[in-house]
N, C-alpha and C positions, 0 to 999 in steps of 0.2 A: 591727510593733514597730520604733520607734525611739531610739536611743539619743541623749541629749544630754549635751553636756560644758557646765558652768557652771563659771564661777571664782569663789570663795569671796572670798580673797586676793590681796595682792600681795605680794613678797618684794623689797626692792630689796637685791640682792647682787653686789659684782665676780665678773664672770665666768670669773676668772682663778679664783676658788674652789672653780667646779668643771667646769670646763676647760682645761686646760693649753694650749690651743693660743686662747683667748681675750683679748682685753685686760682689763684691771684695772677699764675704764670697769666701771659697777652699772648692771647689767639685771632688769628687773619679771620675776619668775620665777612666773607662775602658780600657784595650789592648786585643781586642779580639784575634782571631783565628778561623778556622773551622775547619769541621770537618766530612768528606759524605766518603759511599762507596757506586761505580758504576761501575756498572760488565766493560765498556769499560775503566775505569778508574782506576779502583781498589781500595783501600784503600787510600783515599787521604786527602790532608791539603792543605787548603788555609792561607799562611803563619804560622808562629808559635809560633808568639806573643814573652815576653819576659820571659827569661830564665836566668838560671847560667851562661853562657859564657859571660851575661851581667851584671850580679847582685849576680852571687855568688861570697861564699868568695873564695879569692885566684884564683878569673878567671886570666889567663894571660891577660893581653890589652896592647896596644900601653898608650900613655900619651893621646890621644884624643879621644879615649874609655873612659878613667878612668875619665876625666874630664866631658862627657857628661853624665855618669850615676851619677857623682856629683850633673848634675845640673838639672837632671830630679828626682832622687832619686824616682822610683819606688819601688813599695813590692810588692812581687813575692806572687804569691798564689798560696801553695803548690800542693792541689786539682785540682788546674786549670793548672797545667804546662803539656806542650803538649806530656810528656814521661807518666806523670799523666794517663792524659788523656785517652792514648792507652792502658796503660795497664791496665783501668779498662775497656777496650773491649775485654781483650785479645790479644793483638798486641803489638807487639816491635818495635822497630823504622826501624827496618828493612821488616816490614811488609810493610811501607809507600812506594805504587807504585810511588804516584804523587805527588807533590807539587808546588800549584796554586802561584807563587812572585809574590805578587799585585805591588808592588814596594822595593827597594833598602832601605827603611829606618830601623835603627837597631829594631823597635816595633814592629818589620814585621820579621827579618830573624836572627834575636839571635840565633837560635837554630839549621839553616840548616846542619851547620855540621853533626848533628846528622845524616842523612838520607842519608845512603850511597848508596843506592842502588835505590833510586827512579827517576824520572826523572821531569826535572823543567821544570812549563811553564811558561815562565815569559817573559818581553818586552828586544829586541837586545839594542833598543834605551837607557833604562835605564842601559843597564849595560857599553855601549859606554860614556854613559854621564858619570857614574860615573870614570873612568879610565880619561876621561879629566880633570875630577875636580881636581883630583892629592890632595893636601893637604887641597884645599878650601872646597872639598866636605866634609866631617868631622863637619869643622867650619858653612860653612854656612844651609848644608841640614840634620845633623846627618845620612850618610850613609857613611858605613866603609867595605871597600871591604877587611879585615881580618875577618869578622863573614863569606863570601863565600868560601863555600868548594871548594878547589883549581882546580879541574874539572868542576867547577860549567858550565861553556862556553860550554865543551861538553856534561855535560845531558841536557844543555837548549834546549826546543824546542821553539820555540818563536813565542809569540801573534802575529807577524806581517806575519808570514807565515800562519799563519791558513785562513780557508774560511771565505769569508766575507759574511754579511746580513745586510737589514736594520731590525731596532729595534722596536717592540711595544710602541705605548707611548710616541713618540716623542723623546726617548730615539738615534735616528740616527743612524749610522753604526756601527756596531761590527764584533765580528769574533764567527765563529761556532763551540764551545767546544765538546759539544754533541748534535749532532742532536735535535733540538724541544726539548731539558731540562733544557743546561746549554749555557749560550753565556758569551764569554768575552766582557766589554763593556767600549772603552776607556777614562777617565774621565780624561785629561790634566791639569796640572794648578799646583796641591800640589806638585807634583816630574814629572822628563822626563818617560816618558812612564807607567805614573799610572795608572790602569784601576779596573775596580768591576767586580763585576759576576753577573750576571741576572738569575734568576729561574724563567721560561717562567710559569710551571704551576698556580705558587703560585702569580705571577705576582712582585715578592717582588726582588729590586737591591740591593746587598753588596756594599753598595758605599768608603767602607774602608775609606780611611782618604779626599775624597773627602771638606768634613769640616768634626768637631771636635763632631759638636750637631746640633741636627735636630732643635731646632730655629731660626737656621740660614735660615730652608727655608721658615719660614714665615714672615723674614725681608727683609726689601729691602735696607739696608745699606751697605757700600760696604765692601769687606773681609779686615779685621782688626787683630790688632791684634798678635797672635804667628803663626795663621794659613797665614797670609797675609804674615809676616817675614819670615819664613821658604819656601813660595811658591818658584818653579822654574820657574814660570809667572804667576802675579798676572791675568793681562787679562784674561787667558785663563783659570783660578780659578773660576771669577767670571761668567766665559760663562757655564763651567761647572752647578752650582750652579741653573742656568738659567734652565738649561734642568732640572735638578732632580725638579725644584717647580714646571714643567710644567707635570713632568712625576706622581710626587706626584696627582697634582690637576687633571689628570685626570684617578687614581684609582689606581697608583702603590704604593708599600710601598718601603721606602730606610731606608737601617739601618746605622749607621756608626760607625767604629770600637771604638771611643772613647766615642760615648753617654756615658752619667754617668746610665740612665733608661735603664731597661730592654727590648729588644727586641723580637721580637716573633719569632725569633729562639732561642734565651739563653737557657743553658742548666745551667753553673756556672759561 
């Protein structure tokens, strides 16, 4: 089993946005994606970045779709888009058994439509949260429950039913994806039931939008910023934060979906 990281997007945004100790220069901020087959798993994605239902032309949207890619205005990279992607493995989107929702936000699930036939794992909580947020959710977290395929509730199998373990590394309780390879591991704070993935052999956590860039774990200043605005509890952001420096410093790697640097899963 191996895990690959693709980038969907590019985000060109000052860094000072969402880094306080950054300059103002605009840096390409990645939207990744993954991308592993595992015989108990099958062909799967951990989320699937952005796409045309977000950024093409003549997507249908609501008016708070159409205003939020206004104001993010991503460029789609055509090589890197996750239909791309599969079918330079040979796979169609109907090939995808599984798909890993890190969370509800649209840089995460543009594209699930596509996947009729796989089944989602992803958090009850977040999709609870988002149905309350009603209109707020759009404005305040960019998640739109019109990118969810309308069955989305019944292929969910959900991170809180699964087995639980404690974590290497200080990294604390998670739930047991695949036996001894893969764990989900809950990282609260940026969205309602946000969490990464841990790869036990490699020792390395997908900490997705956890934060934006890995300088953030050798500051000690507190979450600022676009990533602070956007959070659905700043607290529990910065407790977050707290674990990955600790889990860093003692020997783990975390990647995070929007570094602008290459990571050591990157494929494109």
């Amino acid at each position: 089993m191996k895990l690959e990281l693709h980038n969907s997007a590019g985000i060109a945004a000052p860094g000072r946005l969402f880094d306080p100790e950054r300059p103002w220069s605009r840096e390409a901020l990645r939207v990744r994606f993954g991308v592993l087959e595992h015989p108990e798993l099958g062909v799967t994605l951990i989320d699937c970045g952005y796409g045309p239902r977000c950024y093409g032309a003549g997507a249908k949207q609501s008016f708070w779709l159409w205003l939020y890619t206004r104001i993010f205005r991503a460029e789609l990279h055509p090589n890197g888009q996750v239909l791309s992607v599969l079918a330079s493995k040979g796979w169609g989107p109907e090939d995808v058994q599984t798909v890993i929702v890190s969370h509800l936000h649209a840089d995460h699930i543009s594209e699930l439509r596509s996947f009729t036939k796989a089944r989602f794992i992803g958090s009850r909580r977040a999709v609870d949260a988002l149905v309350a947020s009603g209109w707020r959710g759009p404005l305040r977290h960019g998640s739109f429950a019109e990118l969810l395929p309308d069955d989305y509730t019944a292929r969910l199998s959900a991170v809180e039913d699964l087995p639980k373990l404690t974590l290497p590394l200080g990294l604390g309780r998670g739930h047991v994806l695949v036996e001894g390879a893969l764990s989900i591991v809950p990282l609260e704070g940026h969205a309602v039931g946000h969490f990464g993935v841990y790869l036990h052999a490699e020792r390395i956590l997908y900490a997705v939008d956890a934060h934006w860039v890995l300088s953030a774990l050798s500051s000690r200043l507190p979450l600022a910023g676009l990533p602070k605005r956007i959070a659905s509890d700043v607290s529990a952001a910065e407790t977050t934060l707290d674990r990955l420096r600790r889990f860093q410093q003692d020997g783990g790697t975390v990647i995070f979906c929007h570094e602008p640097e290459a990571s050591c899963l990157d494929v494109s």
